[in-house]
C-alpha positions as CSV (number, residue, x, y, z in Angstrom):
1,X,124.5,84.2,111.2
2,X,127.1,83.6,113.4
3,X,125.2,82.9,116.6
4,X,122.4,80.4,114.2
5,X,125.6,78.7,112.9
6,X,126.9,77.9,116.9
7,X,123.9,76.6,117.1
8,X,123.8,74.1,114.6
9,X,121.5,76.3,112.2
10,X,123.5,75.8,108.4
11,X,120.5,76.7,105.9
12,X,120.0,80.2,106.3
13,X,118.2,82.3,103.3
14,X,117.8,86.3,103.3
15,X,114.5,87.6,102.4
16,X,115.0,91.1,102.8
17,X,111.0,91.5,103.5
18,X,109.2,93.4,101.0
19,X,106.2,94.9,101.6
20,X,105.0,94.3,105.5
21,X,104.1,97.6,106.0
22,X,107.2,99.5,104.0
23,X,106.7,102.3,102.1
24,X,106.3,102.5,98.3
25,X,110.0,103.7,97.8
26,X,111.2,102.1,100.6
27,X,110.3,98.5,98.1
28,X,112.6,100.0,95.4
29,X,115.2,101.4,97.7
30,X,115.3,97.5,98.8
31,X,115.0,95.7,95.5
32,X,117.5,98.8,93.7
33,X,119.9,97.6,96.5
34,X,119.1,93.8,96.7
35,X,123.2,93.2,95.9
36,X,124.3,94.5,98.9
37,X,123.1,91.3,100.6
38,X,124.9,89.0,98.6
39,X,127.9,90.0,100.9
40,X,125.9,87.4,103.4
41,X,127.4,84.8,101.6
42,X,123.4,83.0,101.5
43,X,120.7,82.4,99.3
44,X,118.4,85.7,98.6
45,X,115.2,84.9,98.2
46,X,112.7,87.6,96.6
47,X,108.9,87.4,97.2
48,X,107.1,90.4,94.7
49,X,104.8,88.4,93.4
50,X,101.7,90.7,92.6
51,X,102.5,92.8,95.6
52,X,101.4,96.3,96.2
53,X,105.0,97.7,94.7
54,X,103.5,96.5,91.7
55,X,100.1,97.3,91.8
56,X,100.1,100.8,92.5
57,X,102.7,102.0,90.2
58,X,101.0,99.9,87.7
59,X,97.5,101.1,88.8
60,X,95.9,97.5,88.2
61,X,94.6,94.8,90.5
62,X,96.5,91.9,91.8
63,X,95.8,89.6,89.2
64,X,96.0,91.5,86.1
65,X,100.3,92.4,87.1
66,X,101.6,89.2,85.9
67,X,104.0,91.6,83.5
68,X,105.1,93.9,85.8
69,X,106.2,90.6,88.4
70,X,108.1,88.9,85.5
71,X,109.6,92.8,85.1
72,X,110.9,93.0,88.4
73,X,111.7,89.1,88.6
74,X,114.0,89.5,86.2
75,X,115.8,92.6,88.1
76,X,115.9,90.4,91.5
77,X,117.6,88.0,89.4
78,X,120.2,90.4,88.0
79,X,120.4,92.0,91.5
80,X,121.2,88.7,92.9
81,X,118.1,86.9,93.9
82,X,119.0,82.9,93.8
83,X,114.6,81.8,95.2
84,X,111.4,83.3,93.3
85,X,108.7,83.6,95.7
86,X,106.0,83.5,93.6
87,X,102.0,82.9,92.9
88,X,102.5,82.7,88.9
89,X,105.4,79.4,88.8
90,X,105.5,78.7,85.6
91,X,106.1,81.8,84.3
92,X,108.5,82.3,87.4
93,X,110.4,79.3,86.1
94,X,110.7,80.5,82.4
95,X,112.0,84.0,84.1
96,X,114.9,81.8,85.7
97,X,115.3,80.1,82.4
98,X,115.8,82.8,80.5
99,X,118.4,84.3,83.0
100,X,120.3,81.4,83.4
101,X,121.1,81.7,79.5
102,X,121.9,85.0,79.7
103,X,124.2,84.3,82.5
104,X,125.5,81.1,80.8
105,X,126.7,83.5,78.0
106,X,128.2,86.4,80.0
107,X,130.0,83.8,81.7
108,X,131.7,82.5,78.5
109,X,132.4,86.2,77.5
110,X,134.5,86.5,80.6
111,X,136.6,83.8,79.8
């Protein structure tokens, strides 16, 4: 970051990369963990979207794990994700909707 911000480089997001070859647990470890790169100070961007992780715990096709995306959208949110990268957008939009609210109110209960 340091050496892309010399550079002139100021909009940086973190996708930590899942999928691309990763193992099965290896995609959990990752989105289990997705906090840890919030000490980067940058936008974390998530792409799950009908991916593999999904798929084969789910044991359905690409297009029938619409459920299990919103599922885990909703933990990359909690985890720290700030961009959906996803094939299904409106339902990744009501996903962000939904936990803005619920982060709107724990927000108020803190103060």
């Amino acid at each position: 970051l340091e050496i892309l911000e010399r550079k002139g480089v100021r909009d940086v997001i973190v996708d930590p990369g899942l999928g691309f070859g990763k193992e099965l647990a290896h995609n959990y470890e990752i989105l289990q963990n997705l906090h840890i790169y919030r000490f980067l100070e940058r936008p974390i961007l998530i792409g799950l979207s009908r991916k593999g992780m999904i798929q084969k715990v789910l044991d359905l096709p690409a297009r029938e794990c619409l459920n299990g995306t919103t599922a885990l959208h909703m933990i990359a949110l909690q985890k720290g994700a700030k961009i959906l990268r996803a094939h299904d957008v409106t339902e990744a939009k009501e996903c962000i909707k939904l936990w803005n609210k619920l982060a709107q109110h724990d927000r108020r209960n803190e103060e």
